[in-house]
Backbone atoms as SQL, in Angstrom:
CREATE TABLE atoms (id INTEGER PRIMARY KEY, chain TEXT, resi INTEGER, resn TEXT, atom TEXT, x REAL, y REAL, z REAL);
INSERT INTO atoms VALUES
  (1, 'A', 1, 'UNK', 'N', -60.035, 70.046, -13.928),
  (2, 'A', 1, 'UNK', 'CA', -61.124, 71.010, -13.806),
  (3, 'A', 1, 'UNK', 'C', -61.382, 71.644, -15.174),
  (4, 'A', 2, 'UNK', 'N', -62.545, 72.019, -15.345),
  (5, 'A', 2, 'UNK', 'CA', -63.032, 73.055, -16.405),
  (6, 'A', 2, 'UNK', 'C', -62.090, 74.202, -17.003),
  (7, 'A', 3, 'UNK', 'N', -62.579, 74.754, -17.814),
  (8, 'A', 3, 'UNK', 'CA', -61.659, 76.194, -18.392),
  (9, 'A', 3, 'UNK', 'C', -62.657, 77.436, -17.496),
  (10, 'A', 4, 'UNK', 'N', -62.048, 77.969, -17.078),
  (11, 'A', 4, 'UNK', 'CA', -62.992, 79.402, -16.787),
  (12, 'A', 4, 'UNK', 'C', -63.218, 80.308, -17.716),
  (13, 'A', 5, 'UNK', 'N', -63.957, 81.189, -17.992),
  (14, 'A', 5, 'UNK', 'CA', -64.730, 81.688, -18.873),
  (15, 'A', 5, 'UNK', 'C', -64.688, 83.040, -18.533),
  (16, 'A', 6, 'UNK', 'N', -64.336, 84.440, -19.311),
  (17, 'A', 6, 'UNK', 'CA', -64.355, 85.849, -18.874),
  (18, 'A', 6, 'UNK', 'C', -66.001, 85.926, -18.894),
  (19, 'A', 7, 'UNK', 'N', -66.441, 86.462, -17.375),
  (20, 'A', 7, 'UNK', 'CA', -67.286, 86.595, -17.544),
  (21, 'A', 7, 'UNK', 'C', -67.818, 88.068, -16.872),
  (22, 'A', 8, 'UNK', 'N', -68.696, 88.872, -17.588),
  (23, 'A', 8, 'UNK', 'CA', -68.684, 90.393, -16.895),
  (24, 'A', 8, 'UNK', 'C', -69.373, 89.982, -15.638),
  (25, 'A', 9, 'UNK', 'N', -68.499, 91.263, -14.631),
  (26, 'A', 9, 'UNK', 'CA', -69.523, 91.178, -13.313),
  (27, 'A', 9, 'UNK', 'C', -70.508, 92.169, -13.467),
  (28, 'A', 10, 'UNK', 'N', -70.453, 93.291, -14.108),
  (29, 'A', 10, 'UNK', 'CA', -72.075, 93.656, -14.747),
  (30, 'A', 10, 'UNK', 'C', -72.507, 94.114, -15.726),
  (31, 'A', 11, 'UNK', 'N', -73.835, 93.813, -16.017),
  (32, 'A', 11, 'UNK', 'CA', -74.603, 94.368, -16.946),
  (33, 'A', 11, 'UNK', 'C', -74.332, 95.417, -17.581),
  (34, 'A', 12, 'UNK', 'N', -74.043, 95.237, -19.105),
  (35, 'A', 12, 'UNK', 'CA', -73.100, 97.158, -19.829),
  (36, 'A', 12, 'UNK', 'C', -74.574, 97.440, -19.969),
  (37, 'A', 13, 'UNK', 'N', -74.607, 98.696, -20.058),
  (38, 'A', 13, 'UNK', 'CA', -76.133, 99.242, -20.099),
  (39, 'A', 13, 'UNK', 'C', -76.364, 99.614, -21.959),
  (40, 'A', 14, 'UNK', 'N', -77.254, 99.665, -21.910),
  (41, 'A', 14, 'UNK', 'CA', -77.619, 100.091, -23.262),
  (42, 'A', 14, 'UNK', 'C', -76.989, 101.063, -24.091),
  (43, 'A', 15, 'UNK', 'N', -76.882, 102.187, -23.619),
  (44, 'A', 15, 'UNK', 'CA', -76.210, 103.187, -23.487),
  (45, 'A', 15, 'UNK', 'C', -74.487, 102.962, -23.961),
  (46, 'A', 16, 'UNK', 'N', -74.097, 102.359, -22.836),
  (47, 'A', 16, 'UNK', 'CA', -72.683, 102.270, -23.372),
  (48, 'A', 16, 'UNK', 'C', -72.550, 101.261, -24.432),
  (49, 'A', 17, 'UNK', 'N', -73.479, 100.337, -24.425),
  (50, 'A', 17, 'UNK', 'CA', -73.206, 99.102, -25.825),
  (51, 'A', 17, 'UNK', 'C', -73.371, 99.192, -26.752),
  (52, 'A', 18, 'UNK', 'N', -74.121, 100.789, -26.830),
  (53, 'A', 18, 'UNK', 'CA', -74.272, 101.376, -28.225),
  (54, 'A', 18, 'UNK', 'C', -73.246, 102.727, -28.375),
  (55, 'A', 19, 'UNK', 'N', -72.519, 103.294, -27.011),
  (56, 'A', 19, 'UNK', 'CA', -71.191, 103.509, -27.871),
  (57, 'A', 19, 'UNK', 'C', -70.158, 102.795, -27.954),
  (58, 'A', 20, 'UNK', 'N', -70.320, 101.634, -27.403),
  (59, 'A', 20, 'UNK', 'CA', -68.827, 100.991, -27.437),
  (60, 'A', 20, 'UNK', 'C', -69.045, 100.606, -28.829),
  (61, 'A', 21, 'UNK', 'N', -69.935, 100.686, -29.441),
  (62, 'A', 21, 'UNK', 'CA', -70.670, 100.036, -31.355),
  (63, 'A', 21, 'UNK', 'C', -70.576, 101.384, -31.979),
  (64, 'A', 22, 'UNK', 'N', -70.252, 102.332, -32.121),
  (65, 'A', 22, 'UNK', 'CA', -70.441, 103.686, -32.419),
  (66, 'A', 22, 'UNK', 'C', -69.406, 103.896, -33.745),
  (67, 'A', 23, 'UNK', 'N', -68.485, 103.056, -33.491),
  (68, 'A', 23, 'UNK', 'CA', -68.007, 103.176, -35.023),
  (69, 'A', 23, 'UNK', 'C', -68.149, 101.730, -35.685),
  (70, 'A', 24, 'UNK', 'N', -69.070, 101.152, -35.719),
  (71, 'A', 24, 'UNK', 'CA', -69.495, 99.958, -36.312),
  (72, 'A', 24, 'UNK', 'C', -70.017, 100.251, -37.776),
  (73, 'A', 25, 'UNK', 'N', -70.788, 101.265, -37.617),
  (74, 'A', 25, 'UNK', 'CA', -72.153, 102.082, -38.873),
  (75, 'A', 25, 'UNK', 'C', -70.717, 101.700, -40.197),
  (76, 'A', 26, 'UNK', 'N', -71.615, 101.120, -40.744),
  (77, 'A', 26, 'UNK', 'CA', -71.033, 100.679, -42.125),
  (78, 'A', 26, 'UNK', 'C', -70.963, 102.068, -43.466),
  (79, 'A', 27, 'UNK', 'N', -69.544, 101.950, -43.793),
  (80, 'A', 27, 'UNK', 'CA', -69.301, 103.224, -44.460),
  (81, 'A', 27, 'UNK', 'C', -69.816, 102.947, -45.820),
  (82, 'A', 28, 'UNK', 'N', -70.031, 103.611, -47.005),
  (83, 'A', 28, 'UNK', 'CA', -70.490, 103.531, -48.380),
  (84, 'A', 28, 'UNK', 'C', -68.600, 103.599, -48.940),
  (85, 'A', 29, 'UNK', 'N', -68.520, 102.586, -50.073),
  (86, 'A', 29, 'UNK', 'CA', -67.626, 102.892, -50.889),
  (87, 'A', 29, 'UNK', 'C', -66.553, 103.932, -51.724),
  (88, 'A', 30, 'UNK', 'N', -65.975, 104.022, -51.881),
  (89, 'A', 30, 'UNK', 'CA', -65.262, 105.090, -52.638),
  (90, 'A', 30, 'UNK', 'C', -65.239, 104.695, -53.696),
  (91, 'A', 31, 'UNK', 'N', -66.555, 105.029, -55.056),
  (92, 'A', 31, 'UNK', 'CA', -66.721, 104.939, -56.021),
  (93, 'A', 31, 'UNK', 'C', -66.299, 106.053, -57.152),
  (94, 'A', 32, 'UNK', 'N', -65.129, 105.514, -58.469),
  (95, 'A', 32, 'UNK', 'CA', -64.655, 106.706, -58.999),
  (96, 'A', 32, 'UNK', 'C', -65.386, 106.461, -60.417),
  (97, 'A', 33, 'UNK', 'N', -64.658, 107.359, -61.110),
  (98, 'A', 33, 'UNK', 'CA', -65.321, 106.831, -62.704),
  (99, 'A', 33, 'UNK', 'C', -64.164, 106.935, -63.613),
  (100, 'A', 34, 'UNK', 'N', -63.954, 105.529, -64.529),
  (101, 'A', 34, 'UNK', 'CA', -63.157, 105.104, -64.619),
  (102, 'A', 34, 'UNK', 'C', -62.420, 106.135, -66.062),
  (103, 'A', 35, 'UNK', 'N', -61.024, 106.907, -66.440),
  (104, 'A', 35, 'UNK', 'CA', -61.043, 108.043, -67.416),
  (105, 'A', 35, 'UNK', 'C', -61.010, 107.642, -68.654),
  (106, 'A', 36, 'UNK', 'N', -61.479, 106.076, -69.034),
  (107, 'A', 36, 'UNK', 'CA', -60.920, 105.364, -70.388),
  (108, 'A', 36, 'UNK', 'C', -62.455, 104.931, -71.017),
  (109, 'A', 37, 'UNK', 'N', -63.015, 104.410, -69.627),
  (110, 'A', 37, 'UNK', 'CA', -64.014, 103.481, -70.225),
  (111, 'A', 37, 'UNK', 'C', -65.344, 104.558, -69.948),
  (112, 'A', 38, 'UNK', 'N', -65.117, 105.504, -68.904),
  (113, 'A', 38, 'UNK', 'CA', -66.233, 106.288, -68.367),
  (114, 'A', 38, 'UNK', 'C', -67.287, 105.084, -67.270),
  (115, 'A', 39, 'UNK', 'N', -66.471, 103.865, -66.940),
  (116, 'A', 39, 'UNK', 'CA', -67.814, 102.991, -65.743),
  (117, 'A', 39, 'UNK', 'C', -66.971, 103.691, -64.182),
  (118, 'A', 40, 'UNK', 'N', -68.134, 103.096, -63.046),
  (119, 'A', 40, 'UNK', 'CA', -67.789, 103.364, -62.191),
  (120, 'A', 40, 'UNK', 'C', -67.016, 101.889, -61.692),
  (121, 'A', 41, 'UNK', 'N', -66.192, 102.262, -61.173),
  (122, 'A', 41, 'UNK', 'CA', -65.053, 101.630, -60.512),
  (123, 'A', 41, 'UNK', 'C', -64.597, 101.725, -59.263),
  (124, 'A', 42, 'UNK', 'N', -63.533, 101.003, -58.090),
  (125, 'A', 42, 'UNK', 'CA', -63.116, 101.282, -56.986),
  (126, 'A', 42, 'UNK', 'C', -62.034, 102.002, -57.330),
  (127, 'A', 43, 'UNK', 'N', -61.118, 102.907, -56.781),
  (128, 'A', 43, 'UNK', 'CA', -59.968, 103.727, -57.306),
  (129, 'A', 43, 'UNK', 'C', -59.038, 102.540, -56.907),
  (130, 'A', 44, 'UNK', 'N', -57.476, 102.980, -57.312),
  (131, 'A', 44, 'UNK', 'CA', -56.493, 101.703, -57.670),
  (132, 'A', 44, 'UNK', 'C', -56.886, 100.593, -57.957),
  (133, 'A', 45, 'UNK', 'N', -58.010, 100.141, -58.892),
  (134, 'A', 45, 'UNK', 'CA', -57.889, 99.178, -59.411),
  (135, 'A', 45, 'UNK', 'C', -58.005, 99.547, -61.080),
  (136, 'A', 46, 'UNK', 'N', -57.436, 97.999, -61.457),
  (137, 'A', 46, 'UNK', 'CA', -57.191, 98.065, -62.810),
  (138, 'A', 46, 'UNK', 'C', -58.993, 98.342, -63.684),
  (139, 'A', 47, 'UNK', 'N', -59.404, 99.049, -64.939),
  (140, 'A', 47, 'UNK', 'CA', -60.269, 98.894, -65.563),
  (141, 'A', 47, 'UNK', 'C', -60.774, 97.500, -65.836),
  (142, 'A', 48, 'UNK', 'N', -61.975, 97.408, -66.631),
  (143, 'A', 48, 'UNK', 'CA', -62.461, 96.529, -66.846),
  (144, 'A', 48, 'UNK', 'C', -61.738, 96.222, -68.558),
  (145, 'A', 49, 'UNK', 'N', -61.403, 97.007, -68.856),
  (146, 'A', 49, 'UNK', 'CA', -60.876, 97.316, -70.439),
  (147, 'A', 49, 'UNK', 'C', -59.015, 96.813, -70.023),
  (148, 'A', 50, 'UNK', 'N', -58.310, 96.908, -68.328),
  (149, 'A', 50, 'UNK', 'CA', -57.245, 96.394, -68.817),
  (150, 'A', 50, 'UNK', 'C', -56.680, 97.699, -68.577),
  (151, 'A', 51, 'UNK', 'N', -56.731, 98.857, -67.943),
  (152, 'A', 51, 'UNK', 'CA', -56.309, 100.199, -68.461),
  (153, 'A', 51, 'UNK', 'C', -55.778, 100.820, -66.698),
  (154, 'A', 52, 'UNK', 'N', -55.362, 101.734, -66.537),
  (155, 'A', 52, 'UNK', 'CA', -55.134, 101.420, -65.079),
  (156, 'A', 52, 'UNK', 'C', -54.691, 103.345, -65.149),
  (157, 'A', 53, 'UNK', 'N', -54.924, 104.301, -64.614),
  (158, 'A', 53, 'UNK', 'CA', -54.802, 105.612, -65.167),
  (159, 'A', 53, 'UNK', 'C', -54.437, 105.699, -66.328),
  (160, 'A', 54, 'UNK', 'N', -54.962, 105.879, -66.994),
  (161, 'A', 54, 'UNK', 'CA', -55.726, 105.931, -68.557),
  (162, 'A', 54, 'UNK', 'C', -54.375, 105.432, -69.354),
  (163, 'A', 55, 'UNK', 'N', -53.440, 104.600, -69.149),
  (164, 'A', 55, 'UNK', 'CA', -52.600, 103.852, -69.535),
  (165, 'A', 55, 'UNK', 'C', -53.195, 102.208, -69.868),
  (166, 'A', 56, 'UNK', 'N', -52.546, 101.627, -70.364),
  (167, 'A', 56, 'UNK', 'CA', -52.937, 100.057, -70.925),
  (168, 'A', 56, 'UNK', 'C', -52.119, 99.342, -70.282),
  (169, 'A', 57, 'UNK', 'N', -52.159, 98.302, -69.492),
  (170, 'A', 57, 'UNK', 'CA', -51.134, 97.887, -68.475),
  (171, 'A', 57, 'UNK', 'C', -51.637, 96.418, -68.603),
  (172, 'A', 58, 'UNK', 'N', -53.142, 95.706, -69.391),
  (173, 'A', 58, 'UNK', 'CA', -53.154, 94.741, -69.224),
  (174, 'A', 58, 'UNK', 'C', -54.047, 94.401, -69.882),
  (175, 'A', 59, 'UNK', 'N', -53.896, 93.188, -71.188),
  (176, 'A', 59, 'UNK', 'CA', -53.818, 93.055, -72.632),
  (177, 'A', 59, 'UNK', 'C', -54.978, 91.661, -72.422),
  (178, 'A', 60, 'UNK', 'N', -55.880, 91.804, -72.704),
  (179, 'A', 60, 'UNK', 'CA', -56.870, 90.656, -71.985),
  (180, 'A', 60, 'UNK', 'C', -57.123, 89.333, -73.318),
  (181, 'A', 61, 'UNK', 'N', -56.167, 88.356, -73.471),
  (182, 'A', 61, 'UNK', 'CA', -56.282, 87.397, -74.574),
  (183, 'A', 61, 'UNK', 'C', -57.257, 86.535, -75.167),
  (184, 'A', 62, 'UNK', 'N', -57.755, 86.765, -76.240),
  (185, 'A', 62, 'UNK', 'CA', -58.713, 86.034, -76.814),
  (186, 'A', 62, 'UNK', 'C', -59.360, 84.074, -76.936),
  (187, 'A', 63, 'UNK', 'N', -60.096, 83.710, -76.504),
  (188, 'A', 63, 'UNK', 'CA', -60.254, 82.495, -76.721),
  (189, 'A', 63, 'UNK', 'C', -60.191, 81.933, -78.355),
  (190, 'A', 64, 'UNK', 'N', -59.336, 80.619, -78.286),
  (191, 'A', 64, 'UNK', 'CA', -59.003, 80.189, -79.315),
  (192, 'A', 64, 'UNK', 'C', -60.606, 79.271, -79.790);
C-alpha cells in the first residue's frame, strides 16, 4: 500500500496562519562600525584590514 500523508482535518483560518507566521518578519542586521578602519561591519568578525578589536590578529600576504 501507499504512504499516508499528514493531512489537516481543517482549514487553519487566516487569522491563525498569520499568527502561527508572526515571528517570521525578517529582522535587520546588527551593523557596527569597525574602531580601526571606521567601515561598517557585522560585530565579532574580523576587519577588512585583518584587525579584530582594534588589535591586528591577521596579516593579509602579498601576491608574488
Amino acid at each position: 500500500m501507499g504512504e499516508v500523508l499528514a493531512v489537516p482535518k481543517r482549514k487553519k483560518s487566516k487569522s491563525r496562519r498569520n499568527m502561527h507566521r508572526s515571528h517570521h518578519a525578517i529582522e535587520p542586521k546588527n551593523i557596527v562600525v569597525c574602531t580601526t578602519t571606521g567601515e561598517f561591519m557585522l560585530p565579532h568578525n574580523i576587519a577588512v584590514d585583518g584587525s579584530y578589536k582594534g588589535k591586528r590578529v591577521f596579516i593579509k600576504q602579498q601576491a608574488e
